[in-house]
N, C-alpha and C positions, 0 to 999 in steps of 0.2 A: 620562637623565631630563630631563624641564623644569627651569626657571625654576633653573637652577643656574649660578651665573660668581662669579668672583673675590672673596673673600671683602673688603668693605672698611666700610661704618659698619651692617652689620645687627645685630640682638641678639644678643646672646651666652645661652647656656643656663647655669642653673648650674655644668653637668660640662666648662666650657669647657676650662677649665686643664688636666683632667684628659684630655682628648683631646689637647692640647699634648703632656701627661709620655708618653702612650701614642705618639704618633707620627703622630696623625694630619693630613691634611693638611685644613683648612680651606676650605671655598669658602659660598658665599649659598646659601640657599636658601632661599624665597620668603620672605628679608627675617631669615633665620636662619644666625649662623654655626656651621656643622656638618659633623663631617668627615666626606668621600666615601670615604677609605678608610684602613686605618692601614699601605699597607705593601705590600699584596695582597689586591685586590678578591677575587678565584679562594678564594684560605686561606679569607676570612670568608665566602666564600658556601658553601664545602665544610664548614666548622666549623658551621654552622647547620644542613645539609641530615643532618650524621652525628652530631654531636654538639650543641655550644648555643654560640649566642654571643649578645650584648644590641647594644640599640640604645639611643641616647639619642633620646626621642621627646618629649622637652619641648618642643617647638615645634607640638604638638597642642593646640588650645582644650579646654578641660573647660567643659561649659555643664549647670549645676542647674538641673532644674525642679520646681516644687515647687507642691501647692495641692490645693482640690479638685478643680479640672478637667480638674489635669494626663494624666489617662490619654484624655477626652477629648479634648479638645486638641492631646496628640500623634496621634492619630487621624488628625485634620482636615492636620496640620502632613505626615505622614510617607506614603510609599507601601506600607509596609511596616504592618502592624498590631498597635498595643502591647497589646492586648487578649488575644493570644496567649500574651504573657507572664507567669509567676506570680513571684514576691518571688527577687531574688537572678539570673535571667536574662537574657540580653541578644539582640541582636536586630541582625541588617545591614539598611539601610533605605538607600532616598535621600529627600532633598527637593526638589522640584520645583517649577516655576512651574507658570502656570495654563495652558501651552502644554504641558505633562509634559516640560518639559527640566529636565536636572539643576542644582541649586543646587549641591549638594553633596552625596557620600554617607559614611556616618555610622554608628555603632554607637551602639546607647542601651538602658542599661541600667536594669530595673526592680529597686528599691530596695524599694517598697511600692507603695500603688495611688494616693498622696499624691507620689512620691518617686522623680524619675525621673533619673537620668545620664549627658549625650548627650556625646559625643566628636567634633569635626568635625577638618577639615585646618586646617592652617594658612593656608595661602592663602586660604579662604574666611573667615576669619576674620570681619572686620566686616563683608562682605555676610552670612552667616549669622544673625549675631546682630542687624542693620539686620530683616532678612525675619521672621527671630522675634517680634521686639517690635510689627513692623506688624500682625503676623496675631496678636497674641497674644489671647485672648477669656474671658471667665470670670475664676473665681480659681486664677490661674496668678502665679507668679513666675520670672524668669529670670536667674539669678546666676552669672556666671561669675568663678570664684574665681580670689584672686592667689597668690603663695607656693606653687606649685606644679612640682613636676619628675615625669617620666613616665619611664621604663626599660623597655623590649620585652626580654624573654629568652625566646626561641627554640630549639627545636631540639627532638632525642628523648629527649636529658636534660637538659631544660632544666627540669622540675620537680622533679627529684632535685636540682638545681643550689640553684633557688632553695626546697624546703625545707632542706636543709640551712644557706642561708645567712638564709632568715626566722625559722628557731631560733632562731637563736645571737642573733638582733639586738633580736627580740619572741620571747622564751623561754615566753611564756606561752600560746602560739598552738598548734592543731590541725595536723595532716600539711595540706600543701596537693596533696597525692596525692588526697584526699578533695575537690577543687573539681572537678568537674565540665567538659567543653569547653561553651562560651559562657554560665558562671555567670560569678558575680563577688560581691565580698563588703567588708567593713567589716573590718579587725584596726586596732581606734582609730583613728589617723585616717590609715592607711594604706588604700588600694582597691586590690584584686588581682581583676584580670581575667582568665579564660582565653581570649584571643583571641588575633589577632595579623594579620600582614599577610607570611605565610611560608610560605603550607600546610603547615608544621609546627605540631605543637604547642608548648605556651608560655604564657607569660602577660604582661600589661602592668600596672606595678606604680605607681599614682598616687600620688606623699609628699609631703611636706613637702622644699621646697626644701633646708632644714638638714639632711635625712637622707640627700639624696640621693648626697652623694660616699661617704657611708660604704658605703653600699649597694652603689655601683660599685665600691671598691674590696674589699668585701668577696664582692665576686662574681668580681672580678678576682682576689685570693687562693686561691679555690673552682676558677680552669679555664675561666673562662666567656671566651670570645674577644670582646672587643671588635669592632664590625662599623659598616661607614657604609655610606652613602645608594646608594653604588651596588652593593654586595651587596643591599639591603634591596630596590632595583629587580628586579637580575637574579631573586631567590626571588621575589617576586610575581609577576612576569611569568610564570616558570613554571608558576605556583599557579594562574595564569589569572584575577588581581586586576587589578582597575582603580586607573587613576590617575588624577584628577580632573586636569581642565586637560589630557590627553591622549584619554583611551579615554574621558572625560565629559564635556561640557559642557551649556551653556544652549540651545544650538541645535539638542540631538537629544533627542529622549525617553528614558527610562530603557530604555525596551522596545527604541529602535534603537540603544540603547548597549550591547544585551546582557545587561541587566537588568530581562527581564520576571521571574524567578523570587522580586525583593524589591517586585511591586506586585500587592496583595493586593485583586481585588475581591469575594472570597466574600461580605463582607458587603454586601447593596444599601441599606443603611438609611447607611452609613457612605461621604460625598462629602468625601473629602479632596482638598487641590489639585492639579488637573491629572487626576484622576478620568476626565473624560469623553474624554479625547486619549487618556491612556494603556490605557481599557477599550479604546478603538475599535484602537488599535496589537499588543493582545495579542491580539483576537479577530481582525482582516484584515491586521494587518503595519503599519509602517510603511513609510516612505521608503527606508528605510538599514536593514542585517543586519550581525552582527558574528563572524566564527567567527576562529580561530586559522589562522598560516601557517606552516610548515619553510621554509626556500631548501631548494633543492634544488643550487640552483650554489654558487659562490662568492663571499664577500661577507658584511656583516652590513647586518641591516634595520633601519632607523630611521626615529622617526617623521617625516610627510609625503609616503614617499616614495609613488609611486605604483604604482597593481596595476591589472595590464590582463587582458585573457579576449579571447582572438584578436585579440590588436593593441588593442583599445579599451580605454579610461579607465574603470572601475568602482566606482574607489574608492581609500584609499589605507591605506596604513601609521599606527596610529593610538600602538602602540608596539613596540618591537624592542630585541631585543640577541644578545649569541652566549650561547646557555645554557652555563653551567660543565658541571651535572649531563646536559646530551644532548649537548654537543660538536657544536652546530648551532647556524645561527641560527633565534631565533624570533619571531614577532612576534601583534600583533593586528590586524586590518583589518576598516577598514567598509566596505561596498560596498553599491551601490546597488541588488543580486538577494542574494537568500540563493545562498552559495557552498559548492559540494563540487566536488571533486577537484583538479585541477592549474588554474594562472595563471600568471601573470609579475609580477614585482617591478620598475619600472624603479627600475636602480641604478647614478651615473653614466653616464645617456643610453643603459645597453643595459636589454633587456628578462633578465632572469635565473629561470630557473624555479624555481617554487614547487610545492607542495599543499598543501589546506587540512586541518585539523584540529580537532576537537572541541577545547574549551578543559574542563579547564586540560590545561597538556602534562605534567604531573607531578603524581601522587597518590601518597599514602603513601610518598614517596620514589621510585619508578619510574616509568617513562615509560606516559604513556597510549596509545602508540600504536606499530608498529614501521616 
């Protein structure tokens, strides 16, 4: 993964300590100390993919928006369109500049048609919330609350997991078997998301800082395996997720990032930012295409490296690692032609063969492809 080295003056999350008692090892992440693993990368990515394990994702901004114009607004604001959405549903989106490169991509959930709640990454932090206010229009407010802790639980019992342990903790609460994939909800001043960043199911649990060790630990009572940042990589990467700062940036448009399917021009009445680049990049292409790669030789892919098609430079490695669940390496790459069948990876100065693949490499737990 990016922007990750030696853990030494970044924030600490609430569940700091409680990743100490756990075992886990500490390093930075973009400005957050959070452990990579507690033990065995391999265990917590295999406990996710068969069973559940959590994540601690307080190091994610929560941004409220709130007003009458908010459902307009996000309109203009997102590539993706909140209008689609009814009360309680949520939504994958990017934001974009006025050239359709990515700011940052995002999930945002609707509340009411007043009452909207966006999730961004961490590292985008204060450019996000800088971009929000400048473009902000109307009666729109934008609050991003403090006192807050996030918990990812993941996996195929991972809502068995956590109704059992939302019972016992809010006794007065409904099955959360009953939430729906990409709703989301209010139980007082707890937010429980069905989403996740695992192509499993799961959900992402928003609290109150003060609740959040009891919760850890009371999921760590229930079975649920504790997991870090580089399990939480290897399962996205599978899942065929993007990672801002690698498979995203400011430089390529959402559509040559692989993300035409979150830029919505059905409606023409409706010019959000970057509209005119990324209509023209869905209808004739952009610059840059993104599909999935296997090695085929030996080796593992990581980002940078470079991918050739009869000897020439096309593009490169945008992110990679050795999948647990396919026992290959796998990766994503941009390239300058839309790419099918076999290339080359150079890896240490040799060229190493590949073939390309539809993303993601993993649905419902099996491989997409043989």
């Amino acid at each position: 993964m990016s922007k990750i080295s030696v853990a030494n003056t970044s924030q600490k999350t609430p569940l700091y300590d409680a990743h100490l008692e756990a075992g886990g090892k500490i390093v930075d992440f973009s400005g957050w100390q959070l452990p990579i693993h507690y033990g065995s990368q391999i265990d917590e990515h295999k406990a996710v993919r068969t069973a559940a394990g959590m994540f601690d994702v307080s190091h994610m901004t929560v941004v409220d928006v709130k007003g009458g114009d908010a459902q307009s607004w996000l309109r203009i604001l997102l590539t993706n369109d909140v209008a689609k959405l009814s009360d309680g549903k949520a939504l994958y989106s990017c934001m974009c500049n006025e050239q359709g490169g990515v700011l940052d991509d995002l999930i945002v959930y609707r509340l009411s048609e007043t009452n909207y709640r966006v999730i961004v990454n961490s590292a985008t932090r204060e450019k996000d919330i800088a971009w929000m206010q400048k473009n902000k229009q109307g009666d729109v407010t934008i609050d991003v609350p403090t006192g807050l802790a996030m918990i990812a639980v993941q996996g195929p019992k991972a809502i068995a997991h956590v109704d059992t342990v939302v019972k016992k903790m809010l006794p007065d609460i409904t099955s959360e078997q009953n939430l729906k994939r990409f709703s989301a909800k209010f139980i007082g001043d707890w937010f429980i998301a069905r989403t996740g960043y695992t192509g499993e199911d799961g959900v992402e649990i928003v609290l109150p800082e003060s609740s959040v060790q009891a919760l850890w630990q009371a999921l760590l009572d229930d079975g649920v395996r504790p997991a870090g940042l580089g399990a939480r990589d290897t399962l996205r990467l599978e899942a065929g997720m993007h990672l801002y700062g690698n498979d995203l940036d400011e430089e390529h448009s959402a559509v040559e990032c692989g993300l035409a399917w979150v830029v919505d021009c059905d409606d023409e009445q409706r010019h959000f930012i970057g509209r005119e680049v990324l209509e023209d990049h869905k209808a004739f292409g952009g610059k840059f295409s993104v599909t999935g790669v296997v090695l085929e030789g030996r080796g593992v892919l990581r980002s940078g490296q470079v991918v050739q098609l009869a000897g020439q430079d096309i593009g490169i490695v945008t992110s990679g690692t050795f999948s647990p669940s396919l026992q290959k390496a796998i990766g994503m790459i941009r390239t300058s032609k839309p790419m099918t069948g076999s290339c080359d990876v150079v890896i240490r100065d040799k060229p190493i063969a590949a073939r390309t693949v539809a993303l993601p490499f993993i649905k419902g737990g099996q491989a997409t492809f043989s």
